[in-house]
Each structure stands twice: as structure tokens, then as C-alpha cells.
N, CA, C and O atoms as a GROMACS GRO file, in nm:
protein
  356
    1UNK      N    1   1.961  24.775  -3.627
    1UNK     CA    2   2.050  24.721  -3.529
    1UNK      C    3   1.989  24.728  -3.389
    1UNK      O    4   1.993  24.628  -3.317
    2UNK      N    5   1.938  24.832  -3.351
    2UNK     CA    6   1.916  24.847  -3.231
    2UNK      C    7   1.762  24.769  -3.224
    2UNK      O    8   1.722  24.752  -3.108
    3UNK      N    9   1.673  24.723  -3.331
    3UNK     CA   10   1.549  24.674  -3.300
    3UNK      C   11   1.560  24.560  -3.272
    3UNK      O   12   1.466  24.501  -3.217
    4UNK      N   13   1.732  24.470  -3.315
    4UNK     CA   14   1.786  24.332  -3.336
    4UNK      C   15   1.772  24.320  -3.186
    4UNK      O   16   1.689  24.248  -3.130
    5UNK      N   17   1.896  24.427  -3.106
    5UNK     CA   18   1.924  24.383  -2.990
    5UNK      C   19   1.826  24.440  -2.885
    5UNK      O   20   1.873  24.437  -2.771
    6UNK      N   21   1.679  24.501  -2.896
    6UNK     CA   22   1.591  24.487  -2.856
    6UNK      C   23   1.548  24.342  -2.877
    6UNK      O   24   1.562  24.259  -2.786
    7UNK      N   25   1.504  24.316  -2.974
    7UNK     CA   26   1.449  24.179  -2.980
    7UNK      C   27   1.533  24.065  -2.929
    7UNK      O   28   1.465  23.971  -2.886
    8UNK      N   29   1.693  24.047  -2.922
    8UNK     CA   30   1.720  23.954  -2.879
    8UNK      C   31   1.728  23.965  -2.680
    8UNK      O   32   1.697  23.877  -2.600
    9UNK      N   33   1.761  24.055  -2.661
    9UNK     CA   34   1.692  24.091  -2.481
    9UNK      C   35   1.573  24.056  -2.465
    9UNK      O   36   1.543  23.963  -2.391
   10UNK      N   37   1.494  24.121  -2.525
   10UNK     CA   38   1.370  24.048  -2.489
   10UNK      C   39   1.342  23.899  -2.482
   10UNK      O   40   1.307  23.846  -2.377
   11UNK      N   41   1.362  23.819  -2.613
   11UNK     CA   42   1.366  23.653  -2.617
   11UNK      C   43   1.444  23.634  -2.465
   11UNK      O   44   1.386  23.578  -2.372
   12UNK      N   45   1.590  23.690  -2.452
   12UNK     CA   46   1.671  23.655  -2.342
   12UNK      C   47   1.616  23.661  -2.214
   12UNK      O   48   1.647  23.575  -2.131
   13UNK      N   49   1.517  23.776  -2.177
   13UNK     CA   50   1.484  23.793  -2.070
   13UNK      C   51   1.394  23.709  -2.055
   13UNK      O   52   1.408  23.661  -1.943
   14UNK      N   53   1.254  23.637  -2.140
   14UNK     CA   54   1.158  23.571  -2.132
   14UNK      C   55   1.227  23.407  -2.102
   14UNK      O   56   1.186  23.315  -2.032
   15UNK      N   57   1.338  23.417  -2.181
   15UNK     CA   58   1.392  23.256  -2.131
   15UNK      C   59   1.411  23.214  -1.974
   15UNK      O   60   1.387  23.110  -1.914
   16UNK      N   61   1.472  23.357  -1.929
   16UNK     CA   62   1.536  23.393  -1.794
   16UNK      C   63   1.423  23.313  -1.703
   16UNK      O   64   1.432  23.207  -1.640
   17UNK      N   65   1.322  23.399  -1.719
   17UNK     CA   66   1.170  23.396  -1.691
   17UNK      C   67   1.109  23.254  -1.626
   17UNK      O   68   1.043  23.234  -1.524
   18UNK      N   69   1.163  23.156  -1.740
   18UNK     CA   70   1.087  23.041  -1.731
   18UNK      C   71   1.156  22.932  -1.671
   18UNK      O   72   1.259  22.903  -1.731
   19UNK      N   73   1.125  22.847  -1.552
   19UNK     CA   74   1.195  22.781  -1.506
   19UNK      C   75   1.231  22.616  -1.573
   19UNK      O   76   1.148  22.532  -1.607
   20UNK      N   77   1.333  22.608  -1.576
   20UNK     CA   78   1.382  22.469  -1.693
   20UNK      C   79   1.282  22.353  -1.632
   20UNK      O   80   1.263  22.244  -1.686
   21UNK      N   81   1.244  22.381  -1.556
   21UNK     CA   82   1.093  22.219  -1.569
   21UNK      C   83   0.968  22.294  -1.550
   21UNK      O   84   0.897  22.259  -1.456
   22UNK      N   85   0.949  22.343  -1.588
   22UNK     CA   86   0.852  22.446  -1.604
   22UNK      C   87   0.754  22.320  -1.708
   22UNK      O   88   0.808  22.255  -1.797
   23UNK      N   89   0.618  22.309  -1.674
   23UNK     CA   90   0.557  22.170  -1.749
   23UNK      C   91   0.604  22.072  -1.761
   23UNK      O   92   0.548  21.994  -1.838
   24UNK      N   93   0.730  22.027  -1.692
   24UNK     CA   94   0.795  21.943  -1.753
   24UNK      C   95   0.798  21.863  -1.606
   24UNK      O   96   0.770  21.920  -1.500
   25UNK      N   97   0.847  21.677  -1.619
   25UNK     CA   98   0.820  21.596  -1.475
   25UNK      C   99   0.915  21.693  -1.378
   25UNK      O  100   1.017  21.755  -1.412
   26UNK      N  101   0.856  21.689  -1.256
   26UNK     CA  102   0.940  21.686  -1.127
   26UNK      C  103   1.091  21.640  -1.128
   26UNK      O  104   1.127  21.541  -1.191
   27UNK      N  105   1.183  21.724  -1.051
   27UNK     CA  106   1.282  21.641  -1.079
   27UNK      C  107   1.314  21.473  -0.983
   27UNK      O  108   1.295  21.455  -0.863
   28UNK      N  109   1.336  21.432  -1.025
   28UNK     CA  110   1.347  21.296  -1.012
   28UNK      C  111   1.401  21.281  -0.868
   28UNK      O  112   1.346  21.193  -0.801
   29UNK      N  113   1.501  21.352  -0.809
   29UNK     CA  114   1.577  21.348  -0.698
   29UNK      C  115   1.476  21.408  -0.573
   29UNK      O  116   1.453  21.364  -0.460
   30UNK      N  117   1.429  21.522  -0.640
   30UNK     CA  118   1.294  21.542  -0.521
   30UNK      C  119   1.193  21.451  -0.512
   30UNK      O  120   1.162  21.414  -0.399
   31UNK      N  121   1.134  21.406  -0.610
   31UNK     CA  122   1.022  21.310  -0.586
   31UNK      C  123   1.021  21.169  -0.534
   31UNK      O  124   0.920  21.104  -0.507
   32UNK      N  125   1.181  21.121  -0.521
   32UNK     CA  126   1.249  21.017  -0.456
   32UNK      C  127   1.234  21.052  -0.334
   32UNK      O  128   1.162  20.988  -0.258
   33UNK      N  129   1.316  21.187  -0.288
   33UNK     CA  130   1.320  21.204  -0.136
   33UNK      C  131   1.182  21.240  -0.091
   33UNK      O  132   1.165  21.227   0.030
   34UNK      N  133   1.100  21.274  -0.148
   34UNK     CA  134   0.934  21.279  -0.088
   34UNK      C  135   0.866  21.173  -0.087
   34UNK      O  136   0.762  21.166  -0.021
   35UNK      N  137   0.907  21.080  -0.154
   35UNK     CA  138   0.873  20.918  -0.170
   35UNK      C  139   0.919  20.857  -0.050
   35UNK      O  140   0.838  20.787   0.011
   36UNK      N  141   1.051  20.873   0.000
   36UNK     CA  142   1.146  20.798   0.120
   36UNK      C  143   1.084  20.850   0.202
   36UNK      O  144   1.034  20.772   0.282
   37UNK      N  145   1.064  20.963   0.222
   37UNK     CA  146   0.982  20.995   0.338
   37UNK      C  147   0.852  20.951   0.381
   37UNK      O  148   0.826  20.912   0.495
   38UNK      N  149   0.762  20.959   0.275
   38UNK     CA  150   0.650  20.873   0.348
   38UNK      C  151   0.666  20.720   0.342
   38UNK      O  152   0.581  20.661   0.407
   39UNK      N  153   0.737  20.659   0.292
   39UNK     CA  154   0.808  20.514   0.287
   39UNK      C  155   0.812  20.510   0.457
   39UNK      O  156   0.743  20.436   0.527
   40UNK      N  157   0.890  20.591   0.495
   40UNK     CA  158   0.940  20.592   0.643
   40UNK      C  159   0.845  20.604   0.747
   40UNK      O  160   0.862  20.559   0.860
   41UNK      N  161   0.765  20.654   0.716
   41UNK     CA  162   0.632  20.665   0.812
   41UNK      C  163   0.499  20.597   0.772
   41UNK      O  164   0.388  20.631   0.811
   42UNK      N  165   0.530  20.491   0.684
   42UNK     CA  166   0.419  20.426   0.620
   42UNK      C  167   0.437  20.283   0.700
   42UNK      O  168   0.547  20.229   0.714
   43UNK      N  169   0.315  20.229   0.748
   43UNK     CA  170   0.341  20.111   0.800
   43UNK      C  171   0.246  20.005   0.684
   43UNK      O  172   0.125  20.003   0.661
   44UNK      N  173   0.327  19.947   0.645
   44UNK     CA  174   0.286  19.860   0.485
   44UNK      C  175   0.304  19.720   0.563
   44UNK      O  176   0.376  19.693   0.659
   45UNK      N  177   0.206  19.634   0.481
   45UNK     CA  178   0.226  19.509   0.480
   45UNK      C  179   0.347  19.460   0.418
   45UNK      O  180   0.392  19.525   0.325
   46UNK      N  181   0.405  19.355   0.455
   46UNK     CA  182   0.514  19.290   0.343
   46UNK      C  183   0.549  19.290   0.200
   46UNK      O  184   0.654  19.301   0.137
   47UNK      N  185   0.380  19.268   0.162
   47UNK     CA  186   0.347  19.260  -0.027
   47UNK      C  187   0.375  19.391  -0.068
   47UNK      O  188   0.456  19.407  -0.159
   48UNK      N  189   0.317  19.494  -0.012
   48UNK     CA  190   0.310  19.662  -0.039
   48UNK      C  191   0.450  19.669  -0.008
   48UNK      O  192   0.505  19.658  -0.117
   49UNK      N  193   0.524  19.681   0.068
   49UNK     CA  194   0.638  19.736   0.128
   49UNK      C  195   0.752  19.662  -0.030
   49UNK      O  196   0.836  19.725  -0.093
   50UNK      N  197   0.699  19.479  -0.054
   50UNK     CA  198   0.828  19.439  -0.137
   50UNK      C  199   0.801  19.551  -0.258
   50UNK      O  200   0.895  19.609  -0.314
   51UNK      N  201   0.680  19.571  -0.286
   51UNK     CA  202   0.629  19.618  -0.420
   51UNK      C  203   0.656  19.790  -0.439
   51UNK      O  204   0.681  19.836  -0.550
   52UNK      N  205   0.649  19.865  -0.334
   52UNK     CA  206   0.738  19.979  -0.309
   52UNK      C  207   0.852  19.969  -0.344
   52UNK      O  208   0.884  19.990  -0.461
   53UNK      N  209   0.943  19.934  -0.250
   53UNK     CA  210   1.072  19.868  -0.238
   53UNK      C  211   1.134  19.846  -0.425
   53UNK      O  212   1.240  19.879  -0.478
   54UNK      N  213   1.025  19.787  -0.473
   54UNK     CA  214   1.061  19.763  -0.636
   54UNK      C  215   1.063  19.872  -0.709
   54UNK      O  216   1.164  19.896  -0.775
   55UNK      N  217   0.935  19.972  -0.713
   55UNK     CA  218   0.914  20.057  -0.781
   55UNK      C  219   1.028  20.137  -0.752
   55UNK      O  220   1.088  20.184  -0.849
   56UNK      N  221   1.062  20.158  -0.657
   56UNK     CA  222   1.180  20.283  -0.585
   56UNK      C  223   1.317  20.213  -0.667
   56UNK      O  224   1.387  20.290  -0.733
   57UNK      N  225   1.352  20.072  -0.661
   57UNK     CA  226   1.447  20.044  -0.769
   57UNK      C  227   1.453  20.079  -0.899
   57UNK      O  228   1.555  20.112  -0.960
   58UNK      N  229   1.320  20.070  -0.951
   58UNK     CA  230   1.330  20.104  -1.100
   58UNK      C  231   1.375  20.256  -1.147
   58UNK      O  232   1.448  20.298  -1.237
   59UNK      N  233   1.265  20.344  -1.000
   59UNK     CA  234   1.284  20.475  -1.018
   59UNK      C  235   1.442  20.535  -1.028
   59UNK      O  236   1.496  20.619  -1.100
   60UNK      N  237   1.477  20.464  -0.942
   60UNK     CA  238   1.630  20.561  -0.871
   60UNK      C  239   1.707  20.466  -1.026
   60UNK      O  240   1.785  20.537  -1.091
   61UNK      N  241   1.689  20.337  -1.073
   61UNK     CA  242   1.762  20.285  -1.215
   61UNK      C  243   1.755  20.399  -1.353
   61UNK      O  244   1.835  20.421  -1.445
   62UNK      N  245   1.592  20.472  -1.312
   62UNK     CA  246   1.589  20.548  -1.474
   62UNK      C  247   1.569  20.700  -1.446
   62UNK      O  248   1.532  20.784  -1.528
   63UNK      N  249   1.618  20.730  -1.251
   63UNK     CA  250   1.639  20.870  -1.251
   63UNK      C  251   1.816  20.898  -1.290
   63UNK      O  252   1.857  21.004  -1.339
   64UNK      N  253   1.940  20.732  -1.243
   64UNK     CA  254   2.053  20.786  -1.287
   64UNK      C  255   2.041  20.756  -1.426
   64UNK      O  256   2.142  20.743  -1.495
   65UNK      N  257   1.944  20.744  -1.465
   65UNK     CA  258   1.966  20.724  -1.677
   65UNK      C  259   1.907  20.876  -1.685
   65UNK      O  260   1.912  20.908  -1.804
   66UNK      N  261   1.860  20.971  -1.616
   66UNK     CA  262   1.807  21.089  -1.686
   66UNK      C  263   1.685  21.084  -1.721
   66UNK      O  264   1.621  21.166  -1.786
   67UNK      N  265   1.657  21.003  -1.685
   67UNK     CA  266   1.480  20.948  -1.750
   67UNK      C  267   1.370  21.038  -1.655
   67UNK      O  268   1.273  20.964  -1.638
   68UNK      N  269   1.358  21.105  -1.620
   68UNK     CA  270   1.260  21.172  -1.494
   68UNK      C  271   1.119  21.154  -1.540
   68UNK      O  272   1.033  21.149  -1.452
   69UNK      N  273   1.097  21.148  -1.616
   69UNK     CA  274   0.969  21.151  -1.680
   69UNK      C  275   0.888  20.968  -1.616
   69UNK      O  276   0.792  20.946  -1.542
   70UNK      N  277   0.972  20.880  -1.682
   70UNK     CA  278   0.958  20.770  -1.602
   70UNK      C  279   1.001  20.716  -1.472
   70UNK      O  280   0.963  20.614  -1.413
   71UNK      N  281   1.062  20.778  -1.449
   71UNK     CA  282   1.149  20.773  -1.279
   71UNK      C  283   1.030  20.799  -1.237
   71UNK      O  284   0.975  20.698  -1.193
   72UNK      N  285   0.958  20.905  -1.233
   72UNK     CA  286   0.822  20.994  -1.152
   72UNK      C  287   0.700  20.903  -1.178
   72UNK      O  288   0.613  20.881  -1.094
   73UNK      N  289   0.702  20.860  -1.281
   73UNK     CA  290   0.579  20.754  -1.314
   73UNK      C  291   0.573  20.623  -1.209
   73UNK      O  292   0.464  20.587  -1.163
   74UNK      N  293   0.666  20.572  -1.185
   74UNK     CA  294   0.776  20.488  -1.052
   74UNK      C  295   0.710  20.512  -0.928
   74UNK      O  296   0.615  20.464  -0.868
   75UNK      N  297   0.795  20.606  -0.910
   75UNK     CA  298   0.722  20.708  -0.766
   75UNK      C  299   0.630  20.731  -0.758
   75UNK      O  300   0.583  20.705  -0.646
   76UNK      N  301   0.551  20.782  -0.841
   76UNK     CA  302   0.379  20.836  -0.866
   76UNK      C  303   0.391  20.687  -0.798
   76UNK      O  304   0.420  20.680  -0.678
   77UNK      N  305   0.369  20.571  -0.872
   77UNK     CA  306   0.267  20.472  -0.809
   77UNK      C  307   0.320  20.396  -0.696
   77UNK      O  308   0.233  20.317  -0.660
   78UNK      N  309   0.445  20.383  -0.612
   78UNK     CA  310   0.461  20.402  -0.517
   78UNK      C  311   0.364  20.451  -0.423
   78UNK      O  312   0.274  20.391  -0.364
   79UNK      N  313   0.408  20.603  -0.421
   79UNK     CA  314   0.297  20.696  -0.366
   79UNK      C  315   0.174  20.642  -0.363
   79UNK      O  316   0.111  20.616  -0.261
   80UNK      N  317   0.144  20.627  -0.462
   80UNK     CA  318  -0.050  20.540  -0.449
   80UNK      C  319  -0.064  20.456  -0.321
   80UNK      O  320  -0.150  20.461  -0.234
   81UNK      N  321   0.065  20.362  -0.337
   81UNK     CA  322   0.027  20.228  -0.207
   81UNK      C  323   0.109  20.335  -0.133
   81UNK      O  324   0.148  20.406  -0.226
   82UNK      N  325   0.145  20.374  -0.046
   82UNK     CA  326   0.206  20.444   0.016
   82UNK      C  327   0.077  20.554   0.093
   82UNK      O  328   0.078  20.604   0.205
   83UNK      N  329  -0.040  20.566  -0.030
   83UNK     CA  330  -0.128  20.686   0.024
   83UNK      C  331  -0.257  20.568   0.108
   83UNK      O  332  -0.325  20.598   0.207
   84UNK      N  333  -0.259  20.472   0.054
   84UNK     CA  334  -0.332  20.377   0.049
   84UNK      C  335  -0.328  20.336   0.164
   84UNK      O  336  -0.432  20.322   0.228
   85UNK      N  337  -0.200  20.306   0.218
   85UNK     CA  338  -0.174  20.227   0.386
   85UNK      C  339  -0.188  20.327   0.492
   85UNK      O  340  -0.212  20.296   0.609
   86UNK      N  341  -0.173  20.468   0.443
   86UNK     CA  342  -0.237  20.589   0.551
   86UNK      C  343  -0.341  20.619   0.556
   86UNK      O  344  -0.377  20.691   0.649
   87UNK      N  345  -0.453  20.564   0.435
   87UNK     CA  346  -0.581  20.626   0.401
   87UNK      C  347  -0.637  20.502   0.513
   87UNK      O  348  -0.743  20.527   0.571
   88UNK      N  349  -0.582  20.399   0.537
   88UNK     CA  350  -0.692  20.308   0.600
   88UNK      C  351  -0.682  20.285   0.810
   88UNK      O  352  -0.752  20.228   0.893
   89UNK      N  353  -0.561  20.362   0.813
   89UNK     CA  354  -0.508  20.442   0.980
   89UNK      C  355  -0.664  20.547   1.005
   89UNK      O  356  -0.675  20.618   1.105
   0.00000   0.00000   0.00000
């Protein structure tokens, strides 16, 4: 009995331990608002800005589906043109 509820504390405490996105995508709502932000201080051409502008739709469409994994994939390439129009300032 007592080696049970050793062992199940222990599992319990190691779960404690590990944070629920722990390897797992970013959450979706942060990587949006770190996205808007350099959106905001990014001076983009029209083409870049519509094509942002898109990706950030799809993202914020499959971060309220729960999708984070692809929401972030969204954003990730955002971010790219986004790093792209500061890399050439």
C-alpha cells in the first residue's frame, strides 16, 4: 500500500513538473500577439503587407479551431516577411 501511494506521488509530482506545452507549438495567442507587434513596426510593401495580412487570417481561423500547431506554422511565415522587410532597413 504504501509503495502504491509512493509511486502514485511521485508520477503526480513529475506531471506537476512539466509544463502542458512543454515540446509542444507555442501557444497560438502569444505568437499572434508577437506577430502584431512586429506587423506594427514593419514597414512592408503592399504585396508583403496583403500576404501577411492573409497568413494572420488563416492563423487567428485555426488558432479559434484549437489548431496551434498550424496557427504557428501561419505566423512562423508571416514572421519570415516580416523579418525580411527589417533585414533590408
Amino acid at each position: 500500500m504504501k509503495a502504491t501511494v509512493a509511486a502514485i506521488l511521485t508520477v503526480a509530482s513529475a506531471l506537476i513538473a512539466i509544463p502542458a506545452h512543454a515540446g509542444g507549438p507555442v501557444p497560438c495567442e502569444t505568437m499572434l500577439k508577437d506577430m502584431r507587434a512586429s506587423k506594427a513596426a514593419a514597414k512592408l510593401g503592399a504585396a508583403d503587407m496583403a500576404r501577411v495580412n492573409d497568413l494572420e487570417a488563416k492563423a487567428v481561423e485555426r488558432c479559434n479551431a484549437d489548431d496551434d500547431t498550424r496557427s504557428d506554422m501561419f505566423l512562423s511565415d508571416a514572421m519570415k516577411i516580416l523579418g525580411k522587410a527589417g533585414s533590408s532597413l
